[in-house]
C-alpha positions as CSV (number, residue, x, y, z in Angstrom):
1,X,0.0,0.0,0.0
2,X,1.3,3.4,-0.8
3,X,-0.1,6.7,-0.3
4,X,-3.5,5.3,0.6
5,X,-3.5,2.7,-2.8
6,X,-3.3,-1.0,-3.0
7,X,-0.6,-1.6,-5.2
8,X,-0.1,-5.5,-6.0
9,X,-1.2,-8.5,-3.8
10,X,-2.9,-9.3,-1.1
11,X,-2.8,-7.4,2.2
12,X,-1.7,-9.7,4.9
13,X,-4.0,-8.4,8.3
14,X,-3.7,-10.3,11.7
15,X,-6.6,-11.8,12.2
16,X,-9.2,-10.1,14.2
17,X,-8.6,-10.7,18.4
18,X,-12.3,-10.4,19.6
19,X,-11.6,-10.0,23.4
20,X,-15.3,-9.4,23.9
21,X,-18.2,-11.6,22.7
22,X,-21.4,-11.1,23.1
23,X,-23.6,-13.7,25.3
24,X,-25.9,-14.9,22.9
25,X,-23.3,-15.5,20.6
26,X,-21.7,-18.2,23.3
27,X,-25.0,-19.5,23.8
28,X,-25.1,-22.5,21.7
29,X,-21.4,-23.1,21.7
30,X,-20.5,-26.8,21.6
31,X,-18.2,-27.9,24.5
32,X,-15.8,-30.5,24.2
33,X,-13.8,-32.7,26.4
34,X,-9.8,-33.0,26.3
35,X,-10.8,-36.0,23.2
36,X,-12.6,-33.2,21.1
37,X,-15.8,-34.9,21.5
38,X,-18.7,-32.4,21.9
39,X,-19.9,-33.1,25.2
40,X,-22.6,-30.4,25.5
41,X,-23.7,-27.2,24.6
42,X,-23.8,-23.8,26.4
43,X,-27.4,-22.9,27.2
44,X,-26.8,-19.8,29.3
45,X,-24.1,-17.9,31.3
46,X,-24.4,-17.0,34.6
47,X,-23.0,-13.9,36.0
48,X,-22.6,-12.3,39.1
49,X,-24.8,-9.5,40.0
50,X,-22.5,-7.2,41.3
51,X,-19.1,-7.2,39.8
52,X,-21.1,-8.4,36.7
53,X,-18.4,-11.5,35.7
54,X,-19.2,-14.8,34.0
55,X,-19.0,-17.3,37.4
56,X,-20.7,-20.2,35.6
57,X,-22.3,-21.5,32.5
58,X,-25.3,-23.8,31.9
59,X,-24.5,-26.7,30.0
60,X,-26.8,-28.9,28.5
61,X,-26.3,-33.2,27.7
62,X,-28.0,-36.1,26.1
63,X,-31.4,-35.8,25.1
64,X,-32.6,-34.6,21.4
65,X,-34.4,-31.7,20.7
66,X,-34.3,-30.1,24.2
67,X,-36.3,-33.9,25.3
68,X,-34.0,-36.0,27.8
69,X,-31.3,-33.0,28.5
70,X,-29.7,-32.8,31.6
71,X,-28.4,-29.4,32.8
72,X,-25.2,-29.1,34.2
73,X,-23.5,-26.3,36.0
74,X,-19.9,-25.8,34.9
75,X,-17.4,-22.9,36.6
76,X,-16.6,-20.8,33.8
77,X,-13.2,-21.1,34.2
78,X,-12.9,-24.4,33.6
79,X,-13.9,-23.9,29.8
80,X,-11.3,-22.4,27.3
81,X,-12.1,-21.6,23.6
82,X,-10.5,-23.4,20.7
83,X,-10.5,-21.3,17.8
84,X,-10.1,-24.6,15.1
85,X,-13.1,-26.6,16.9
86,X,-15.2,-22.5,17.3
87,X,-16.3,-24.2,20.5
88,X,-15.1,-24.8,24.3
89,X,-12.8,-27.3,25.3
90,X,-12.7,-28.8,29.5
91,X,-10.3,-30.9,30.7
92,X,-13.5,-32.5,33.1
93,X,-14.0,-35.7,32.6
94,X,-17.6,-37.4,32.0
95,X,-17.6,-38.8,35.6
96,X,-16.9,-35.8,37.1
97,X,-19.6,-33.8,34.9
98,X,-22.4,-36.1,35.8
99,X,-21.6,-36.1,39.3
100,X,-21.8,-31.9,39.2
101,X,-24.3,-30.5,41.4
102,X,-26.5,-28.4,39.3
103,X,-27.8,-24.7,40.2
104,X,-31.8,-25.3,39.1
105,X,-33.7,-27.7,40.6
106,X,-36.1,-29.7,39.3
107,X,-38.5,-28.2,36.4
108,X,-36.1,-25.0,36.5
109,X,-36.9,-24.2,40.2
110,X,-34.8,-21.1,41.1
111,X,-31.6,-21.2,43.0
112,X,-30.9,-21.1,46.0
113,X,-28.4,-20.1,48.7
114,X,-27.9,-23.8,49.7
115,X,-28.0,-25.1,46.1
116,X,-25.4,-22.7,45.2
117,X,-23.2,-23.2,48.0
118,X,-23.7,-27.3,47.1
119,X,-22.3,-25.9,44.0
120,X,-19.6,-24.0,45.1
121,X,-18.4,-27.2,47.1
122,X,-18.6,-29.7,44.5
123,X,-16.4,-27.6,42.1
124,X,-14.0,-26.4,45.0
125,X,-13.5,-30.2,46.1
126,X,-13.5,-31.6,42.7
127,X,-13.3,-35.1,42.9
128,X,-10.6,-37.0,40.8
């Protein structure tokens, strides 16, 4: 490029770093365990009220067509993205995602304190 004109070709740009992505655009990510098979998808994220950071996502299993699905609660830190799969990967194992407490109850009851702090236990004494 000179003076503003493309001379001869093509323009090598780094690609694009997004370092922010919107929330409905990670809802319906696949995830993926450390063998690259998808292991769930990303239903929601859930943030923390006050400082307003991603604490936890919902993850959904199993099932087809939203029938069957199990929910699972999943620290958002334990999920990294992989630009080649354009999903998450985890390094938790199956056993230790079934096992997960999750932070809705039955038929989507709402949270609450002890739920959460089951939660917070079961993901802070992560069993091997």
């Amino acid at each position: 490029m000179e003076n503003g004109f493309y001379l001869w070709g093509p323009v090598e740009r780094p690609a694009a770093s997004h370092l922010i992505i919107e929330s409905d655009r990670v809802e319906g990510t696949a995830v993926f365990d450390r063998k690259y098979d998808q292991i769930g998808t990303i239903k929601r994220l859930l943030i923390e009220k006050v400082s307003g950071r991603v604490v936890f996502v919902d993850v959904t299993f199993g099932g087809f067509l939203g029938i069957g699905s199990r929910h699972v609660t999943i620290p958002w830190e334990k999920l990294t993205y992989d630009k080649e799969l354009e999903g998450y990967c985890t390094d938790l194992t199956e056993a230790q995602v079934r096992g997960a407490a999750t932070l809705y109850g039955d038929k989507g009851a709402l949270p609450d304190q002890t739920r959460q702090q089951d939660m917070s236990d079961y993901w802070n004494n992560l069993p091997k």
